[in-house]
N, C-alpha and C positions, 0 to 999 in steps of 0.2 A: 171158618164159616160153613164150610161143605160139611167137614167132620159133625159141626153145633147139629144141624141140621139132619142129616144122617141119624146120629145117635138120639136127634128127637124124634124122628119117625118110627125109628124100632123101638124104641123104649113106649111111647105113648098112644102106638095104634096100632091095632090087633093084625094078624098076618091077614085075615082077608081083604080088611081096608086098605091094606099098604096094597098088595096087587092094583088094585082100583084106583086110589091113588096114584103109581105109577103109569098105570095105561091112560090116565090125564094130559104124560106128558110126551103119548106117541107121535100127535103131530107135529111137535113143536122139534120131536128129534128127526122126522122125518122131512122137516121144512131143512134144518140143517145140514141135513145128507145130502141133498139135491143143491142146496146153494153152494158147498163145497164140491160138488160135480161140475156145477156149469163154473168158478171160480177157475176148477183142473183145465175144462175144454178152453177158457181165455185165456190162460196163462200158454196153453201147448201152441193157442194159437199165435200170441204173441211172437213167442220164440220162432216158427216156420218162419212168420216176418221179416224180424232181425237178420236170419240164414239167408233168407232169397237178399235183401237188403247189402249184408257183408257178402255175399255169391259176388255181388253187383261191384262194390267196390273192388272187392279183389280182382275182378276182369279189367277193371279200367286202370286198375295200381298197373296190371301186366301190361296190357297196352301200351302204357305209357313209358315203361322202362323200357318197351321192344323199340317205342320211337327215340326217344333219349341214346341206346344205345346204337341205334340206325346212324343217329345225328353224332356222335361222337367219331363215331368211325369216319365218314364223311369227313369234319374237321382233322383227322388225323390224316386220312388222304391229301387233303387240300395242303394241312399244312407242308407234308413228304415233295409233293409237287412244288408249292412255294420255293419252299430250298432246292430242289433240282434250278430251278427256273433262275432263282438268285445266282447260283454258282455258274449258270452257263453264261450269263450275261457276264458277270467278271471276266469267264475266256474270251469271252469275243469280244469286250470293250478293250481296246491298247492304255485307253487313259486310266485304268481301275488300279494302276500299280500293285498288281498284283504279282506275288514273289514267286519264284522259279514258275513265270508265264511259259519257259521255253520248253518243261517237263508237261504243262498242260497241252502245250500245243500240240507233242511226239503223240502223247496216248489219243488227243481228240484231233483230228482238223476240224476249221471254223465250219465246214458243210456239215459236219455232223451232230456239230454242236448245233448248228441252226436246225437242221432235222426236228434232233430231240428237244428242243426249247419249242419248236411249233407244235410233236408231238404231246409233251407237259402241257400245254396252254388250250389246245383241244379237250385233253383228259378233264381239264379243270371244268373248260365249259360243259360236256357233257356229264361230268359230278353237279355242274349247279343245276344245270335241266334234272337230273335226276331226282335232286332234291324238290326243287320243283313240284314234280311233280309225285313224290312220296309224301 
């Protein structure tokens, strides 16, 4: 269609009409130049959008792995503490039948085992205020 067209303007109108002719279609190419400008500045703006947009999620994705991984530790404490806690109650209960009682008893006496079972049960309370309050 372009070419049809083309080859009919030079073939059937003289070189001066053809200039004149073409200067018919300055504003119509000069409307196009400016629509494809202000097209570029929406598109550029768009994208800054999206950027501030993902900035935003990526701060909240960090956030939230720094809390997630605050909170695991926490439960990894808790649970370290649990087992302390468990195993001291075995020493100190007689009825726990538990095996070579007599080798636990050499390494801990019961005072110290009570010690460190009120020291674990403190730590624990002050891990859950801590959580608390994180």
């Amino acid at each position: 269609m372009w070419l049809l067209s083309g080859w009919l303007i030079y073939n059937f109108i003289d070189a001066e009409q053809r200039g004149t002719f073409g200067d018919m279609f300055g504003a119509i190419n000069a409307l196009f130049s400016g629509l494809a400008f202000a097209v570029l500045i929406f598109t550029v703006s768009l994208q800054r959008r999206e950027l501030e947009l993902q900035r935003y999620e990526l701060e909240s994705t960090r956030k939230e792995l720094s809390r997630s991984a605050k909170a695991a530790e926490i439960d990894l404490r808790l649970t370290a503490l649990s087992s302390q806690i468990s195993a001291y109650s075995v020493i100190l209960n007689p009825s726990s039948g538990m095996k070579n009682r007599t080798i636990a008893s050499i390494l801990l006496n019961e005072d110290d085992v009570k010690v460190k079972l009120v020291k674990a049960l403190t730590e624990i309370e002050a891990i859950q205020e801590e959580g608390k309050r994180g």
